[in-house]
C-alpha positions as CSV (number, residue, x, y, z in Angstrom):
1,X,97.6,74.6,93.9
2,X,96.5,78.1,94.2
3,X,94.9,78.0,90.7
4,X,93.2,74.9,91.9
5,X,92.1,76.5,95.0
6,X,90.6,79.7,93.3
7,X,89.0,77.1,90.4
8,X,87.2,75.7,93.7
9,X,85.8,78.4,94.9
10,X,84.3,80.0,91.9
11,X,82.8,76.7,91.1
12,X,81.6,76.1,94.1
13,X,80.3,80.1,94.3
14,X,81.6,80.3,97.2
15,X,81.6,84.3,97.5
16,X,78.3,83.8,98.1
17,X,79.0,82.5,101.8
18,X,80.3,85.7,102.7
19,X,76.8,87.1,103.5
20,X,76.3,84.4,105.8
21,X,79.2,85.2,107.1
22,X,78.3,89.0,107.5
23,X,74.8,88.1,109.2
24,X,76.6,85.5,111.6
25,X,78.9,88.6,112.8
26,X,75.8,90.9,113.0
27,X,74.2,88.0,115.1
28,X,77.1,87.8,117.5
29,X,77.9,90.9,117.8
30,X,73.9,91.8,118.7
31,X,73.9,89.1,121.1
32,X,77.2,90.3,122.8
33,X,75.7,93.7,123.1
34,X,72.5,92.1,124.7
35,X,74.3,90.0,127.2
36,X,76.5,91.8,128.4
37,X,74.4,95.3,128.8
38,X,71.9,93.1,130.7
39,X,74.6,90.9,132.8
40,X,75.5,94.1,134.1
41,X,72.5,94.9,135.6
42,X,72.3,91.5,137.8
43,X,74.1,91.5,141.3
44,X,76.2,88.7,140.2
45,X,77.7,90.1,136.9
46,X,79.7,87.4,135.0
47,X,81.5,90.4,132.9
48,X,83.8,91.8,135.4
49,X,86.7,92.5,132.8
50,X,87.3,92.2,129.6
51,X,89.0,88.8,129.7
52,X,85.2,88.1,130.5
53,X,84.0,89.6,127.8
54,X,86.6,88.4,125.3
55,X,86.1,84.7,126.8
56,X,82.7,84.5,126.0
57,X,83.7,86.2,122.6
58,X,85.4,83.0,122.1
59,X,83.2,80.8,122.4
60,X,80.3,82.2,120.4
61,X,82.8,82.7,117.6
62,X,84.6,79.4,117.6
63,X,80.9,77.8,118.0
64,X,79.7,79.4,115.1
65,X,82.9,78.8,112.4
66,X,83.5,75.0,113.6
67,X,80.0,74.6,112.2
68,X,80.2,76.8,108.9
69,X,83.2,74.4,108.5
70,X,80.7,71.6,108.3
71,X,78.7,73.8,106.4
72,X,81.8,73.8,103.7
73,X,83.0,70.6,104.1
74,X,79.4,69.1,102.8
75,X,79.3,71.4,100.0
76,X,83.0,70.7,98.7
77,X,83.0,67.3,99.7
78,X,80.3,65.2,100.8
79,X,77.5,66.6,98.3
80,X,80.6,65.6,95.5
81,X,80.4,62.0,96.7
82,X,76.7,61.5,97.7
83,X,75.7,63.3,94.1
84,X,78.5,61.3,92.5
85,X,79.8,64.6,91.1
86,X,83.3,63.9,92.2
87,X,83.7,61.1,89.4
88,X,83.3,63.6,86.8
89,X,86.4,65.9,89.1
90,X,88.4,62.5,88.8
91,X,88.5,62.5,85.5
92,X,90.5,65.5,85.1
93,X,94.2,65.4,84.1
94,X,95.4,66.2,88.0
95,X,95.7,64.0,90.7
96,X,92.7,63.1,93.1
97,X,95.2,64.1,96.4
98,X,95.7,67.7,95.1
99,X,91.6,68.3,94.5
100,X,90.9,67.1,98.1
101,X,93.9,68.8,99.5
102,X,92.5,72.2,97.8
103,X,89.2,71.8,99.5
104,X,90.6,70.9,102.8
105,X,92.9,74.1,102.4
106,X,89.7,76.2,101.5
107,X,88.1,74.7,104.6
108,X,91.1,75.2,107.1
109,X,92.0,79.0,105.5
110,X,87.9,79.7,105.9
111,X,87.6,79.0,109.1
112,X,90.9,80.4,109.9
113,X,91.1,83.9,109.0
114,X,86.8,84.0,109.5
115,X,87.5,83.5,113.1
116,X,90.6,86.2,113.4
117,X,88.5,88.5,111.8
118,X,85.0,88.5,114.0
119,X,87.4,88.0,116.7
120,X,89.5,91.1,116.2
121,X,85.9,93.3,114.6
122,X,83.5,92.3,117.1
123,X,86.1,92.5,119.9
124,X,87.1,96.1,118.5
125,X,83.5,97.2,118.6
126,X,82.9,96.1,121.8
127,X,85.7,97.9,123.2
128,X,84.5,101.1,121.0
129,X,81.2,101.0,122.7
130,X,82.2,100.2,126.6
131,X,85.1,103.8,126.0
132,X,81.7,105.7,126.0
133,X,79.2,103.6,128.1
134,X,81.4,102.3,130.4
135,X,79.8,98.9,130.6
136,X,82.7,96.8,131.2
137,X,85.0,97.8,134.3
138,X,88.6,98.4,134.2
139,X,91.4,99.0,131.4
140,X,92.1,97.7,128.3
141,X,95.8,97.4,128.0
142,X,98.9,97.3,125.5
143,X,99.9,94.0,127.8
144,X,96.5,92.6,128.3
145,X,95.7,93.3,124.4
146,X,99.0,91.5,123.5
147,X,97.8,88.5,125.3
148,X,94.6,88.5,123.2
149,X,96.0,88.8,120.2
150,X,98.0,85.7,121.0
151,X,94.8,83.8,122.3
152,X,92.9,85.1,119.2
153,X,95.8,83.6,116.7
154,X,95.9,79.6,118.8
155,X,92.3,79.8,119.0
156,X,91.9,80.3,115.3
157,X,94.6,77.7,114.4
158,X,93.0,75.2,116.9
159,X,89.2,75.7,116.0
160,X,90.2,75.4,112.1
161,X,91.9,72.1,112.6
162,X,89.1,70.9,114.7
163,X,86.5,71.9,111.7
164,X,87.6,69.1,110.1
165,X,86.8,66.2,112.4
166,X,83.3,66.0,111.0
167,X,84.6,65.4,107.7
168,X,85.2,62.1,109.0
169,X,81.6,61.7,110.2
170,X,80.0,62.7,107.5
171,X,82.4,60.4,104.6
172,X,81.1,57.2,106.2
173,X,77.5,57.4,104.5
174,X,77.9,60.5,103.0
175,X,75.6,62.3,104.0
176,X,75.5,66.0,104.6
177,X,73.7,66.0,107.7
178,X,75.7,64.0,109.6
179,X,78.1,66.1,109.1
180,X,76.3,69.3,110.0
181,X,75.4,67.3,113.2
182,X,78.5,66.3,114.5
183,X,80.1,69.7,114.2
184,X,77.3,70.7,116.2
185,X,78.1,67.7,118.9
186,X,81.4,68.7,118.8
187,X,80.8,72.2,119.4
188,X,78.6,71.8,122.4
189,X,81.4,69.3,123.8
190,X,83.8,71.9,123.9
191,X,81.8,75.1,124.7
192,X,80.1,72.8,127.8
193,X,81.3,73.4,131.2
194,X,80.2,75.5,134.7
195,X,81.3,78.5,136.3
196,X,85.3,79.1,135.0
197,X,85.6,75.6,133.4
198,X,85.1,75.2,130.3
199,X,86.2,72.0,127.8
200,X,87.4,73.9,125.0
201,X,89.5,76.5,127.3
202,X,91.7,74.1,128.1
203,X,94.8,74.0,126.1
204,X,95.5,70.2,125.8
205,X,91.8,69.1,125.0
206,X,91.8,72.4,121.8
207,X,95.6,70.9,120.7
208,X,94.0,67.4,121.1
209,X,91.2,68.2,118.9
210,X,92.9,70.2,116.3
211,X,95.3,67.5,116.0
212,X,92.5,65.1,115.1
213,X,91.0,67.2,112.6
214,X,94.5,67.5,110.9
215,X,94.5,63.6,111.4
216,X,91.6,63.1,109.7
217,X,92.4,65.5,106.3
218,X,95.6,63.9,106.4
219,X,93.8,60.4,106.0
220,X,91.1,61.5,103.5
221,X,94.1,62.8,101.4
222,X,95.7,59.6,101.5
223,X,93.1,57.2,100.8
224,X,92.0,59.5,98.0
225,X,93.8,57.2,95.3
226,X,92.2,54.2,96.4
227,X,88.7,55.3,98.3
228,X,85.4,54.3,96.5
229,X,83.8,57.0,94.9
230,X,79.9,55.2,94.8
């Protein structure tokens, strides 16, 4: 499986996605810097701590990897099927589950360790910068860094599994930008809310939705054998 895995992602060139990645985590970490140095100077600042700031870390980065799951779900998967490329994959000696279970994997590890990453950098720089300017108020703990860690490690495992759900979306007429389009839907579902609230905070609707996403791998894997490939 690994051997199929790294066969994937040299075909596929997928190296290459790493300086989108880099400029994604430049653009977040710029717009982090932005909001929050300007929240501070309103009379109603929403950064009081750095839960705050960590929080809206969150978001931004689960936002932006749900939909560079799409992103590599249309180019291992639905570009395969809509340029009929995956007949020629099918005709190799190994079976059709283990060459959709390899791009799922790629998917679900991408997204993963993308999002622990920009978590823990960004999150790291941010904490670098308010030790001298003193933008954020209050102390960064060994306990409350703990808890982070954790949130940073569920989050991850939750957003990757919910990467997946457009999959499902996008193998109905195969087509690349319904699948880019749902991952947005589905990220704007989850980052909606007011005040505190927020969909995707809550721990049932992220286990929910990651459970889906698994769901629907689990499904593409299994019909693999028998799914029409025109």
């Amino acid at each position: 499986m690994l051997k199929l895995i790294a066969l994937e992602i040299r075909k596929n060139k997928l190296a290459g996605i790493l300086k989108g990645v880099l400029y994604a985590n430049l653009a977040i970490l710029a717009f982090m810097i932005l909001v929050v140095f300007i929240d501070q100077s309103e009379a109603d600042s929403t950064f009081v701590s750095y839960a705050d700031v960590f929080e809206g870390l969150y978001v931004f980065v689960k936002s932006t990897y749900i939909i560079f799951a799409a992103i590599l779900l249309s180019k291992l998967v639905i570009e395969e099927y809509k340029n009929n490329t995956i007949t020629l994959l099918f005709m190799y000696p190994i079976s059709r589950k283990k060459l959709i279970t390899a791009k799922l994997i790629i998917v679900f590890l991408f997204t993963l360790v993308n999002i622990v990453v920009a978590e823990i950098v960004i999150g790291g720089i941010l904490v670098g910068i308010n030790h001298y300017v003193n933008v954020v108020p209050g102390q960064l703990t060994w306990s409350m860094l703990s808890v982070e860690l954790v949130k940073v490690g569920t989050s991850a495992v939750y957003a990757a599994g919910i990467g997946l759900i457009p999959l499902f979306f996008g193998m109905r007429k195969k087509s690349v930008p319904t699948t880019i389009v749902a991952a947005v839907l589905l990220v704007s579902l989850i980052s909606s809310g007011f005040d505190e609230f927020r969909l995707g905070n809550m721990a049932a609707v992220s286990i929910v939705l990651a459970v889906v996403g698994m769901g629907v791998a689990y499904l593409s894997i299994r019909k693999i054998e028998t799914a029409d490939i025109d």
